[in-house]
N, C-alpha and C positions, 0 to 999 in steps of 0.2 A: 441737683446733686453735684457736690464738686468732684475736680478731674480727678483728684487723690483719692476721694471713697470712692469714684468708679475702680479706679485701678487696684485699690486694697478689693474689692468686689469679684473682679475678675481672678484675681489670686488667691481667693480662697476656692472662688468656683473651679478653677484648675485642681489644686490640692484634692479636692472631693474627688473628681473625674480620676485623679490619678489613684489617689486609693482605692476607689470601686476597682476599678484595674486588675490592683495588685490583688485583692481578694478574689475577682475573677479568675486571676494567674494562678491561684495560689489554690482555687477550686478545679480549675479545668486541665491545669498541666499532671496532676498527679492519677485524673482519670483518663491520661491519654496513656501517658510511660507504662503505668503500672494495670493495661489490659491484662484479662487473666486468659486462658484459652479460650473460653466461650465466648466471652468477648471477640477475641481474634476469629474464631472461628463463626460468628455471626457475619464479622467485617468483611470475610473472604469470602463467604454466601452473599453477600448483597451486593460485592464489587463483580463479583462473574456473573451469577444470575441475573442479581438486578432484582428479586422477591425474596421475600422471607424463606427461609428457609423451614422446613417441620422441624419436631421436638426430635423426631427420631434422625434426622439428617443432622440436624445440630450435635446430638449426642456422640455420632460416628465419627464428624471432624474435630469434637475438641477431645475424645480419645485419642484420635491420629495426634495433633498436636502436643498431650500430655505423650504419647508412645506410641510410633506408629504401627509396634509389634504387638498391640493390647489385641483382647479376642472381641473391645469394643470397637476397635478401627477394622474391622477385618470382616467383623461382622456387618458391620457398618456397609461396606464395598470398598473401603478402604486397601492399596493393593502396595503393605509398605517395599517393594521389590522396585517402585518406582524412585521412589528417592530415600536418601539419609536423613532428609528435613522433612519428618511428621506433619508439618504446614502444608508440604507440596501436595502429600498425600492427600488431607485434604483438602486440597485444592481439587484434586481429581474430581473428590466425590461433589463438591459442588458445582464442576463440567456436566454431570450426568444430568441435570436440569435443563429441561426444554428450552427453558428462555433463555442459556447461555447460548444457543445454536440463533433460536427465531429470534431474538432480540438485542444482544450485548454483539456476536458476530455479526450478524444483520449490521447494525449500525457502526460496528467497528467498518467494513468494506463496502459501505454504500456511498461513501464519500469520493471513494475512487473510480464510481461508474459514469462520474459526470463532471463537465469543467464549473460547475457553480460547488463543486465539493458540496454540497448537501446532502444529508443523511433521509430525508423526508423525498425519498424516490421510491418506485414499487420496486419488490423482487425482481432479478435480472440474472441472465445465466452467470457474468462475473461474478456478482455478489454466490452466489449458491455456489461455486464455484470453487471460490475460499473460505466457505463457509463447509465446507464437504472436504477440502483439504486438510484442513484442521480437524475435522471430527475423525478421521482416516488416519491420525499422522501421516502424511504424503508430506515426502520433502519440500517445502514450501519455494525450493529455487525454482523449482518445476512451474510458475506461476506464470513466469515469461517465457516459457520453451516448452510446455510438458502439450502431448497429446492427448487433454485430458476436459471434462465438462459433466456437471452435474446437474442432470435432471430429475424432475418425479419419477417415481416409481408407479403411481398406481394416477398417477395427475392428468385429467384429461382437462382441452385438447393436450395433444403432445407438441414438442416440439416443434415451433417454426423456424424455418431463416429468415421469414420476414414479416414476424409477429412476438410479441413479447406475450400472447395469451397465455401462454402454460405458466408462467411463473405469477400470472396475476393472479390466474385461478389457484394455483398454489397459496398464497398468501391470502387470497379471498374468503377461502375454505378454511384457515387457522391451522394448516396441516403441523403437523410437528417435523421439522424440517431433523431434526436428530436422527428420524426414521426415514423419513418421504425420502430423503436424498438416497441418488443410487450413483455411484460413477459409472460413467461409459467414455470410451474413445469417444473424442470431436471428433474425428475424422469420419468416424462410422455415424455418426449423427447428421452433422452438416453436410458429409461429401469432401470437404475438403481435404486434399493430399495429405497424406499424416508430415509430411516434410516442408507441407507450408504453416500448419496448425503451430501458433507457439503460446500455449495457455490462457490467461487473459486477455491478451493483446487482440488475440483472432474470436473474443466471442463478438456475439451479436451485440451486446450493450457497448463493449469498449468502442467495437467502429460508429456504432450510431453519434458516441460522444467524439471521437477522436479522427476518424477516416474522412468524416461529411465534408465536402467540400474542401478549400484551404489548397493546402501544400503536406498535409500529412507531419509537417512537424510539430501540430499538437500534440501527436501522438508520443513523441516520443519526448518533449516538454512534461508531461502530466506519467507518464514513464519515473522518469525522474522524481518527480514531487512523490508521485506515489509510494513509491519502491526504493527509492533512493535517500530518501528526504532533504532533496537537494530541487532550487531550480533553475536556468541556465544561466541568469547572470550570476550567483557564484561562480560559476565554472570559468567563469571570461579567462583566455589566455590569447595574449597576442602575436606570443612567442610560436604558435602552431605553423604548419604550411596551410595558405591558402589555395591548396590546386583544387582542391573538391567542392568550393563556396558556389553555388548553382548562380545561375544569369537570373535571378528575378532578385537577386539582391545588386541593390544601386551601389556603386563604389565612389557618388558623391553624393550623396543624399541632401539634396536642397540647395546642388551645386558646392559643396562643400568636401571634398574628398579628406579633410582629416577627420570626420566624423567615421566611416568606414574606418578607417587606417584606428582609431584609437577606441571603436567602439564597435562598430558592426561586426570588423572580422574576428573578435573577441569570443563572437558566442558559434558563429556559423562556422568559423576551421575545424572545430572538431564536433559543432552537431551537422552536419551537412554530410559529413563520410560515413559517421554513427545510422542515421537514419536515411539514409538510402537504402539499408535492408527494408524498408516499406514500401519500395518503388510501383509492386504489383498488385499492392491493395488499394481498394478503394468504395466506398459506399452508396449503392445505386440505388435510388431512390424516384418513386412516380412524381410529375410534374407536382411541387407545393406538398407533398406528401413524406419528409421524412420518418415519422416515424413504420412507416411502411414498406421501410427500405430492405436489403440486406449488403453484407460485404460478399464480397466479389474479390478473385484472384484470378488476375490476368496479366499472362507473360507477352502475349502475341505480340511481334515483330511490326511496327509501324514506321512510316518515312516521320523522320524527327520535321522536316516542314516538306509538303506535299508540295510546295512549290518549286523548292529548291532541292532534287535528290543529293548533290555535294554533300549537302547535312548529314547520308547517312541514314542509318535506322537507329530505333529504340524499343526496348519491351516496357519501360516504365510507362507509368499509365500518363493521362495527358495532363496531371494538374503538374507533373514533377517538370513539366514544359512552360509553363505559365510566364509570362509576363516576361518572357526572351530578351526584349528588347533592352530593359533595363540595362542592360550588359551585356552585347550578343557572344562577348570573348570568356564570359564565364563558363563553369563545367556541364556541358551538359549532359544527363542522367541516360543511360544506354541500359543502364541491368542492374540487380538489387545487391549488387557487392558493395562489401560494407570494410572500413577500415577505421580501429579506435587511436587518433591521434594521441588521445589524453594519458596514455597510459605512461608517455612522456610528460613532463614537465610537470607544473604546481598539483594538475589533477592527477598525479601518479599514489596523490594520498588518497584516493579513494579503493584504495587497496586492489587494482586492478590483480589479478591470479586464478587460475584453475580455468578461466574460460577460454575460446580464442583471441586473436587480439585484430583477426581477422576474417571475412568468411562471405557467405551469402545467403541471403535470406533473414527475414524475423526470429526464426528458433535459435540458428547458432547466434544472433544478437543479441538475445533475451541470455543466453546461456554467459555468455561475456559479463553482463550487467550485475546476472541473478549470482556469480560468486564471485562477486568482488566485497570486499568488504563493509562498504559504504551499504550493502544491499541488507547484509546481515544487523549490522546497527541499528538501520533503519526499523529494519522488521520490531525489535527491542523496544525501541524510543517509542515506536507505535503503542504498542501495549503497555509499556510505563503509561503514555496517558491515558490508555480507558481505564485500568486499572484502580491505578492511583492517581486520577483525578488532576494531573498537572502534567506538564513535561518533565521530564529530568532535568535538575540544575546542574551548573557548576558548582557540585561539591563532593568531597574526598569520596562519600558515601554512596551518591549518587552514580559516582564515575564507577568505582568499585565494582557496583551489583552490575552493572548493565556491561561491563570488561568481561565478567567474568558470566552471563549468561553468553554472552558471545561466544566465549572460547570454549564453551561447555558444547559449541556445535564442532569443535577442532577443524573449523574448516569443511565439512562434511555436510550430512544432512541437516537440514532447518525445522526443527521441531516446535510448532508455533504453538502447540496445547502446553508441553512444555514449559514455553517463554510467560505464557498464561499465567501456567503454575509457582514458577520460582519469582514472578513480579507481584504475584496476591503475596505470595508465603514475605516478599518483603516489604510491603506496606501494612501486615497485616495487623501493628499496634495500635495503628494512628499515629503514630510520631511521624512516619514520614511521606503523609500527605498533606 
């Protein structure tokens, strides 16, 4: 075959490829635009629940969507007092499905209970945690500061500090976690001071992932990724002060001192002040045995080197001491007061407001992080992608819905069934997944 009938060959085989195309386009764009309710209201059942929905549960949302005021939406459980958008409503009613607790939540907050982000982990008090927040409305800032933990109600065994049995049995059993969950005080659970309790941070699964060993600034690393959607080299500023950067950080790293000066002190000036409210926690665990550990809060007053009293004492526990040497002129950690550098310079766009900008301890930290704005966005962006199936782009549309579920919190409480609702009602055509 010569090179010319190959080439005339290949350009007709193109031509074909492209018209199937356009007849594909020309089938499939007109069933995407022109969903009718039922349609929409199937989509919004399968993107929460995650199961089909019954004939009668279909009926009830795409009445809501044709009128949220019909005596089919209402009848339905439809409760049009929740929103103007007959979509949101319901949206509600396809929340009322087990599987959007035990499975679409589930897997929404299991990715934050572990540094591998994997969803394929057992139930854990964080996860049921956030998963009982949202079924509650419970203001979701309360996540990093609240006194708060959801266990079984009827779930034996019960609670451990240094067992994850009740929740496996939970999930063992198929309970319906819509029901099973009950809130109770952490503090009346665990024992822990309700002034050391600060939501997530202090249960049993976050320290097992985040406290174990180290220097405690996992914790406050995967803080961020979680909750923030941010991780710390965005943050790099080199403009901060360096008085807080601890002595296990080298200030020439491989004998090289502009690596520190243009890279290290970048992320440690302002995680190093931040995360010293973690000073007192820490994950004890039997010889080789972590998952049989628990966290532990301890202020107790120690000589910073047992050899040298000059040094002083310290309540911070002994990893926040670690590897001195490195820089014996660096800061060393005495107590869990905490100060947010960031709230100056580049990272002043992470909307720092409402919280302190200083303090001590994990709650009033968590409370700093939990209403800043970067916290609220976050929460949003989250649920844009289980929802709809993608992240949010950059575009007009995009930007729009996700501005405006933001500000629909004015700064206040974080209604994350809510965020649920108005991000199904706006993917709910298929045009914008």
């Amino acid at each position: 075959m010569s090179t010319d009938t190959m080439t005339k060959e290949i350009i007709m085989h193109r031509k074909q490829v492209m018209k199937v195309a356009a007849i594909l386009m020309m089938v499939v764009i007109p069933l995407v635009s022109n969903a009718g309710p039922r349609e929409m209201a199937k989509r919004i059942h399968d993107r929460l629940a995650g199961v089909p929905p019954t004939e009668a549960v279909l009926d009830a949302m795409e009445a809501c969507i044709n009128d949220r005021n019909s005596a089919g939406c209402t009848a339905g459980g439809g409760n049009p007092a929740l929103s103007n958008d007959g979509a949101v409503v319901a949206a509600y009613i396809a929340m009322n499905n087990a599987s959007f607790y035990n499975v679409t939540l589930k897997n929404f907050a299991a990715p934050w209970t572990n540094e591998a982000q994997s969803r394929f982990v057992p139930l854990n008090d964080y996860t049921a945690t956030v998963i009982g927040m949202i079924r509650d409305d419970v203001d979701f800032r309360g996540i990093l500061s609240a006194d708060i933990l959801y266990v079984g109600g009827t779930t034996t065994p019960a609670y451990s500090n240094s067992s994850n049995a009740h929740y496996l049995a939970m999930e063992n059993s198929g309970a319906d976690l819509k029901t099973e969950l009950v809130q109770r005080l952490q503090s009346a659970v665990t024992g822990m001071a309700t002034a050391n309790t600060a939501g997530a941070v202090t249960t049993r699964a976050a320290a097992r992932a985040f406290f174990i060993d180290g220097t405690s600034r996992a914790m406050f690393r995967f803080t961020l990724i979680n909750h923030l959607c941010t991780d710390i080299e965005p943050l790099k500023d080199n403009t901060r002060p360096a008085d807080r950067i601890r002595q296990d950080v080298s200030r020439s790293p491989g004998g090289d001192s502009r690596i520190y000066m243009n890279s290290c002190i970048g992320c440690h000036a302002g995680m190093d002040p931040l995360m010293q409210a973690y000073a007192y926690y820490d994950w004890n665990y039997p010889a080789n045995q972590p998952d049989n550990g628990q966290l532990v809060f301890d202020s107790t007053s120690r000589a910073v080197d047992p050899n040298d009293a000059s040094k002083g004492t310290t309540r911070a526990r002994p990893k926040f001491l670690i590897n001195a040497s490195n820089f014996p002129y660096g800061y060393v950690t005495r107590d869990n007061s905490w100060t947010n550098y960031w709230r100056n310079g580049p990272n002043a766009i992470l909307g720092w407001s409402g919280g302190p900008s200083s303090g001590q301890g994990a709650k009033s930290m968590g409370q700093e992080l939990a209403n800043s704005s970067a916290f609220a966005s976050c929460q949003v962006r989250k649920v844009f992608k289980t929802v709809c199936l993608r992240d949010p782009m950059d575009s007009a549309a995009d930007r729009t819905r996700i501005n405006s579920i933001v500000a629909s919190f004015g700064g206040g409480a974080i209604n994350m069934k809510r965020v649920f609702g108005e991000t199904a009602s706006y993917c709910k055509d298929g045009s914008k997944y």
